[in-house]
N, C-alpha and C positions, 0 to 999 in steps of 0.2 A: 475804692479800687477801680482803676478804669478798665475799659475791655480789653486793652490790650496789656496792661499787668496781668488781667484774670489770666492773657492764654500762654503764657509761661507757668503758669501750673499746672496747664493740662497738658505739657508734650511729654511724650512718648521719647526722652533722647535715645534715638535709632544708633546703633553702628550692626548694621547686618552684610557686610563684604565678605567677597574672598579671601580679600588681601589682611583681614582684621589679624593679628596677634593677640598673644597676654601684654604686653606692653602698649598697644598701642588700647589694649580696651580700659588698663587700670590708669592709664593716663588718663582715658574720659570719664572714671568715675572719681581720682582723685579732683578731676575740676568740679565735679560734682559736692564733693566733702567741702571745697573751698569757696562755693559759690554764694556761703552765706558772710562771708568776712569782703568781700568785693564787692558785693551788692546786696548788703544788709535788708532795704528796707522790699525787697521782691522777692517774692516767693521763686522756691526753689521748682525744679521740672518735678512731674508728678512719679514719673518709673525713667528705670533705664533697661534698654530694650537689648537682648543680643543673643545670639545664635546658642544651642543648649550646651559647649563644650566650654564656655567662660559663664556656666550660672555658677561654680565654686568660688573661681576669683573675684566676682562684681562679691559676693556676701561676705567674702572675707575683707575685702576691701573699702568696702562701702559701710561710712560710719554716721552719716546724718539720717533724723530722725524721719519718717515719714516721705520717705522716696522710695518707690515700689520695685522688687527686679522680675521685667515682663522679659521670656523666654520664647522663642519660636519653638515649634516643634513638631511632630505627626508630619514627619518629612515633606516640611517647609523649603521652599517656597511650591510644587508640584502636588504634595500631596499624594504621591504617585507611589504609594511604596503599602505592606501588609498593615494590616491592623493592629495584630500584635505589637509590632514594631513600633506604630501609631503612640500607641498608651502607654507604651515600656518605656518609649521615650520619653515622655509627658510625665512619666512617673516619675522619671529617673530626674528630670530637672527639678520637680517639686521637693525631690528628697534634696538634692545639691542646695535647695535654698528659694526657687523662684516661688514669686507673690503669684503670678500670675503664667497662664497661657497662650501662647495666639496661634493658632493654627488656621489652616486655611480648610474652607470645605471641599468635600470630596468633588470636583467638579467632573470627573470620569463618570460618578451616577447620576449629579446633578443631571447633566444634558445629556443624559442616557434615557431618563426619565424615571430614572428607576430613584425616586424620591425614600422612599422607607429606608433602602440603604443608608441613602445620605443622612436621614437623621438618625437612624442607626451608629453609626461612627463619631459622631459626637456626641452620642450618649454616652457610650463606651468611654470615649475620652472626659468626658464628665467625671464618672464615674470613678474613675482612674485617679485623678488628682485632686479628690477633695474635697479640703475649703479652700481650694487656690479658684483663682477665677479664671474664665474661660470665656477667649474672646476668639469669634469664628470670623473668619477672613472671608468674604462674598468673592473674592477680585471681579468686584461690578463692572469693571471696562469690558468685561468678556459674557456679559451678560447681554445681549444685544435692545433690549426693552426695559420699559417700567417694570412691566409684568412679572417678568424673569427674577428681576429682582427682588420685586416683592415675595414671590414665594420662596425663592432664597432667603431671604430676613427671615419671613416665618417659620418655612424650614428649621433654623440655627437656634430663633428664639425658642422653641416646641418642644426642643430636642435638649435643649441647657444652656445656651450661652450668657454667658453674663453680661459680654457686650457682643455686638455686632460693628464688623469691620469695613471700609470699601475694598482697600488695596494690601497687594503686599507691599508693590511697588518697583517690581520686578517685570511687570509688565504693562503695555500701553493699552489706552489710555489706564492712567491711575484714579487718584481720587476725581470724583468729578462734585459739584454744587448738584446738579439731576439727581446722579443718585443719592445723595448725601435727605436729597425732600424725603426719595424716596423710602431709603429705609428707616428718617424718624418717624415716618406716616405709621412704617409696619410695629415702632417701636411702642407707637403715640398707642395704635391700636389696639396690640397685648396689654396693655396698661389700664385700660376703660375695659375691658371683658376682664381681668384677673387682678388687676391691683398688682401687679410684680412692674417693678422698672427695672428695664435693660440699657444697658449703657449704650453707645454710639464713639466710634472712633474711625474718624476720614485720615488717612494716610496715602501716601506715595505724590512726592511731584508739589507737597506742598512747603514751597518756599518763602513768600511775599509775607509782609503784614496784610496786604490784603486778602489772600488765601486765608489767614489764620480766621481774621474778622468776618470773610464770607462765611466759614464754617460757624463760628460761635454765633452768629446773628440768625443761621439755620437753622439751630438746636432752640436761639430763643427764641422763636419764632413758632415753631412747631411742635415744641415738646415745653418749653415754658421755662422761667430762671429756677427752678428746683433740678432740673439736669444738667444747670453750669457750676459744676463740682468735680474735681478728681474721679469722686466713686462712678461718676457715671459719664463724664465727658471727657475726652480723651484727644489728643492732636497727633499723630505719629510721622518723627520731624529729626531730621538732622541738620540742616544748616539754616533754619526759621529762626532757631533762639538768639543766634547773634544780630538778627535782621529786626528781633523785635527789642532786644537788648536799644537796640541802635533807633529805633524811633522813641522809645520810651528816652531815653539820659540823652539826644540831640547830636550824638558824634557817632562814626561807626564803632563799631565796638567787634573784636574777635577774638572773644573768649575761648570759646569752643570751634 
């Protein structure tokens, strides 16, 4: 498999808009069900990602085996909203059906400084939904250092996250290659002190095949080829798959 097969099974198919419907969301999970009779010999995208009031319709909808439905939630994209509310939500998408969670961290304490909070709130939401997984949003563009960063990653990892995220993608800069070193460093780190691997998933703003391959070359690089897997590596993407569709078969392609 080459690297850029691999990274069509690690995206994240995104539809997180305003504008999103129930039709316009079961339309991209039905291409989802049919993506294996159009391109048999490629793996299918790893989750499909979308706002918590279509987690019923993707699970009723969604009929191929081994494709994940990841849910935003903990009043995504800000974060800006009660606790309770936080996990009630998270709860509430888990029960509807989602695999997974992406919430973004609290950054009102983050750079307040008031750190115990911040990992406070995604323990709570941990704790709330399970065995679903739990992936914390850094939105690293707004973290202005390495630093910042890092003890965000560590923050999230300390606290529960299953994976650790850049972007929502809501705001600029998105994902970036910088942070992308930096939080496999914090991931690489937890990993040699405790033996737990935490996943990694760069999102927002990434379009290009070259985007995808900077990221996956990041991962192999720093965290090693045991993190280039679904369970732990992740792409979060919406118009990337037909761009990588279209260098893999040599024509444009616009599937999705």
């Amino acid at each position: 498999m080459t690297d850029l097969t691999a990274c069509l099974g690690f995206i994240d198919l995104t539809s997180l808009n305003t504008t999103d419907t129930d039709a316009k969301i079961e339309a991209m999970v039905r291409k989802v069900n049919e993506f294996p009779q159009h391109f048999p010999h490629l793996p299918n995208v790893a989750a499909i990602c979308v706002y918590p009031s279509f987690t019923g319709l993707v699970r009723k909808t969604l009929t191929v085996p081994n494709v994940r439905i990841a849910v935003t939630g903990a009043g995504f994209p800000s974060s800006q909203t009660f606790l309770k509310i936080k996990t009630k939500e998270c709860r509430m998408a888990v029960e509807e059906g989602a695999d997974e969670i992406d919430i973004v961290l609290s950054l009102n304490y983050f750079l307040s400084g008031k750190y115990e909070k911040t990992a406070e709130e995604v323990t709570s939401i941990k704790n709330a939904i399970g065995k679903a997984h739990l992936k914390v949003i850094l939105e690293s563009g707004t973290l202005h250092n390495p630093e910042a960063i890092t003890q965000a990653s560590r923050i999230a990892i300390e606290a529960g996250a299953d994976f650790i995220k850049t972007s929502t993608g809501k705001s600029e800069p998105a994902a970036t290659p910088e942070a992308a070193r930096v939080m496999c460093q914090a991931i690489l780190e937890h990993h040699q002190k405790t033996g737990k691997q935490v996943g990694f998933k760069p999102a927002g703003g990434i379009v290009t095949v070259e985007d995808a391959l900077t990221y996956f070359a990041i991962v192999h690089q720093t965290l090693g080829s045991e993190w280039l897997t679904p369970k732990l590596f992740r792409i979060g993407a919406s118009r990337l798959v037909n761009n990588l569709l279209g260098a893999i078969t040599g024509a444009p392609v616009t599937y999705y």
